[in-house]
N, C-alpha and C positions, 0 to 999 in steps of 0.2 A: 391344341398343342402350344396357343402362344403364353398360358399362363407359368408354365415351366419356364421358359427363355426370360419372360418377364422379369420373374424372382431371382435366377442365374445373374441376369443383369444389375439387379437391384443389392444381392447380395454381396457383386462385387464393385458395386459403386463404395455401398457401404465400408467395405473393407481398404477400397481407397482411400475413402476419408479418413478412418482410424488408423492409417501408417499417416495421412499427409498429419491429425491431428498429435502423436505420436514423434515423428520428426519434429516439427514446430518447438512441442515441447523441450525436444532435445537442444535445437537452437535456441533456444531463448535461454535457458538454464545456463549453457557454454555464454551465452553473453552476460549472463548476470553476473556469473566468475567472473569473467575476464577486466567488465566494466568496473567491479568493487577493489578488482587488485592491480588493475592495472589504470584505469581511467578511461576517460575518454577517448581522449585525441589517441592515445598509445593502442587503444584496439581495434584492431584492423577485424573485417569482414572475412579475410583468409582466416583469420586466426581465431576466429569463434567457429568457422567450418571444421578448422582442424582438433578444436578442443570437442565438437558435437560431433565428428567423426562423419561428416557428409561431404560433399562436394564446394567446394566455394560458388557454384551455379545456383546450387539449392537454398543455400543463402542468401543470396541478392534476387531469387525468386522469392522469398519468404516476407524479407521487412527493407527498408533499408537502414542504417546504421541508426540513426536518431529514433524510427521505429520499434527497433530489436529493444533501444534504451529503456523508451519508455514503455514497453512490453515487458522485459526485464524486471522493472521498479515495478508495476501495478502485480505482477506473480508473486514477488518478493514480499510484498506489504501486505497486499489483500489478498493472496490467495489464487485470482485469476486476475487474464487480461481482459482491460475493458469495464471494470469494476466501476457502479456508480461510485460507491461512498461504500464508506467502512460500516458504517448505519444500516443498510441495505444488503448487509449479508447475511446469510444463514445463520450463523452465528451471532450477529449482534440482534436481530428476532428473537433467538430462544433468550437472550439476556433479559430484555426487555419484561419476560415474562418470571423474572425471579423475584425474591422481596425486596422491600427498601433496604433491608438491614446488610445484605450483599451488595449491592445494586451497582453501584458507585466503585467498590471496591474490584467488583468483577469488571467492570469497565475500564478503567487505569489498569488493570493486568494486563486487559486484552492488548490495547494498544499499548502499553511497553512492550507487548512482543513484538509488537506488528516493527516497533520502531526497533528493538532487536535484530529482526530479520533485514530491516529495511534503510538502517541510518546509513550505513557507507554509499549506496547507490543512490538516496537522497542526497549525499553531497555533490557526489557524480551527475546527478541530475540539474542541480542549482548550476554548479560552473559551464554543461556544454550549454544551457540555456541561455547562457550570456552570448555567446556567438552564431548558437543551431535555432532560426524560426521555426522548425517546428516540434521541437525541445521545446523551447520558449512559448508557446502557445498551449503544449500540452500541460507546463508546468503550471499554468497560471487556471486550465481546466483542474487541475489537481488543488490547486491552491482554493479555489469556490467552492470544488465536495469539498473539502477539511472545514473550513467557515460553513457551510451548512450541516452536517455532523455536529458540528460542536453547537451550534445552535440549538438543532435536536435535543442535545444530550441537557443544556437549560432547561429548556423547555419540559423535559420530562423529569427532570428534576424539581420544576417549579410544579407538575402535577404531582407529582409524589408529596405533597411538603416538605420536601427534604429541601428546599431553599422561599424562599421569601419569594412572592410574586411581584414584590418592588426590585428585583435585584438587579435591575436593566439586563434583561438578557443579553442585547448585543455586546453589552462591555464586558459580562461577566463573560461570552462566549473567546471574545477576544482574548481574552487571560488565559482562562485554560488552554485553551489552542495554543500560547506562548509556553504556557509552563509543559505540556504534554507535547512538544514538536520533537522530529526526528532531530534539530539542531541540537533540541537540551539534551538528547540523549550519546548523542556523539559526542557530547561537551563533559557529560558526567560520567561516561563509561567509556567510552571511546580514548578519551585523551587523560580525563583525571585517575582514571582506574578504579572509579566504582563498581561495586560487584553491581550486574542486575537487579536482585534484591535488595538493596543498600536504596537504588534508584527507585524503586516504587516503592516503595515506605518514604522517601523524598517526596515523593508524586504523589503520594495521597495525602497528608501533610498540607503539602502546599495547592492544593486544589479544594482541600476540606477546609482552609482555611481563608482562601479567597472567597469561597461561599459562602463562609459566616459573617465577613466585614459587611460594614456598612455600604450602601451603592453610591457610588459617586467618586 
C-alpha cells in the first residue's frame, strides 16, 4: 500500500513546485515592468506584489529587491534566470551549426534582440549598481560572460576563416563587445530613434568592418 501514498506524495510535491515555479515567473515579469518604467529606487517590493497579483509576503519570500533586479535583466536578455552566457544557450548551439555565409549575420540579429528586449533594464542595472553590492557584483559576473562570449564569437570566427588568425582576438573581442553593447543600442534606438532594423544593418557594418582592418 505504501507505493500509492508515495506517488500521491510525489505528485503533489511536484505540483507545488510548478505553481511556486509559475508565481516566481509572475514576480519577476511584474519587476521587470516596473524596474524598465519606473527604475530603481522608485519600485517598491509592494508594488511588484500588486502588479504580480500576490501577496507583498510572497515577494520578499521569493528574491529581495536587488535579486528580483538582476533576475529581471538575465529573463529579459537571455531568456532565463541564471543564464551562463548568451554562448551557452540553446539557441546560440543551433547557430553555431549554420554556414559561414549566415553565420555572423545570424549572430548580430540574435543579440540586437537580446539588447532589444534588454537595453532599458541594462540601464537600470548599471545605476542601482552604483549604490546596491549585490547589483554591483552581479553586474561585473555579467560583465566576464559578455567578454567571454565575445571572445568565443573570435575565436570561431577565426576557425571559420571568416577573420585572420593574426587579428588579436582579445582586442578585436573588446570592439565588438563595444559596438554590440545594450549601451549602443539605447543610444541608437532608444534615444536617437532608430528603427531596429536601421540598427543592425549599423551593427553589421561596423563589426564586418572592424574584422577586416588591420590588427593593431
Amino acid at each position: 500500500m505504501s507505493p500509492p501514498a508515495a506517488a500521491g506524495r510525489s505528485y503533489r510535491s511536484e505540483l507545488r513546485a510548478q505553481q511556486a515555479m509559475q508565481t516566481r515567473r509572475k514576480i519577476v515579469a511584474a519587476a521587470a515592468d516596473l524596474f524598465a518604467t519606473q527604475g530603481y529606487q522608485a519600485t517598491t517590493l509592494a508594488a511588484i506584489a500588486r502588479r504580480a497579483g500576490v501577496s507583498a509576503e510572497t515577494v520578499k519570500a521569493a528574491a529581495s529587491k536587488a535579486e528580483l533586479l538582476i533576475a529581471a535583466f538575465e529573463v529579459t536578455f537571455a531568456g532565463t534566470e541564471a543564464a551562463p552566457s548568451l554562448a551557452e544557450t540553446e539557441v546560440a548551439a543551433d547557430v553555431l551549426d549554420l554556414p559561414d555565409e549566415v553565420f555572423l549575420t545570424t549572430v548580430i540579429r540574435q543579440i540586437g534582440s537580446a539588447n532589444a528586449r534588454g537595453y532599458a533594464l541594462w540601464t537600470v542595472l548599471l545605476g542601482a549598481a552604483a549604490s546596491d553590492p549585490v547589483v554591483e557584483a552581479a553586474l561585473q559576473g555579467i560583465l566576464d560572460r559578455r567578454a567571454a562570449d565575445y571572445r568565443r564569437l573570435v575565436d570561431e570566427l577565426i576557425a571559420r576563416r571568416l577573420v585572420p588568425s593574426s587579428a588579436d582576438p582579445p582586442g578585436r573581442a573588446a570592439a565588438v563587445s563595444f559596438l554590440l553593447s545594450p549601451e549602443g543600442y539605447q543610444q541608437l534606438v532608444g534615444q536617437s530613434g532608430w528603427t531596429h532594423e536601421a540598427y543592425l544593418r549599423w551593427a553589421e557594418r561596423a563589426v564586418r568592418a572592424e574584422m577586416s582592418a588591420s590588427a593593431g
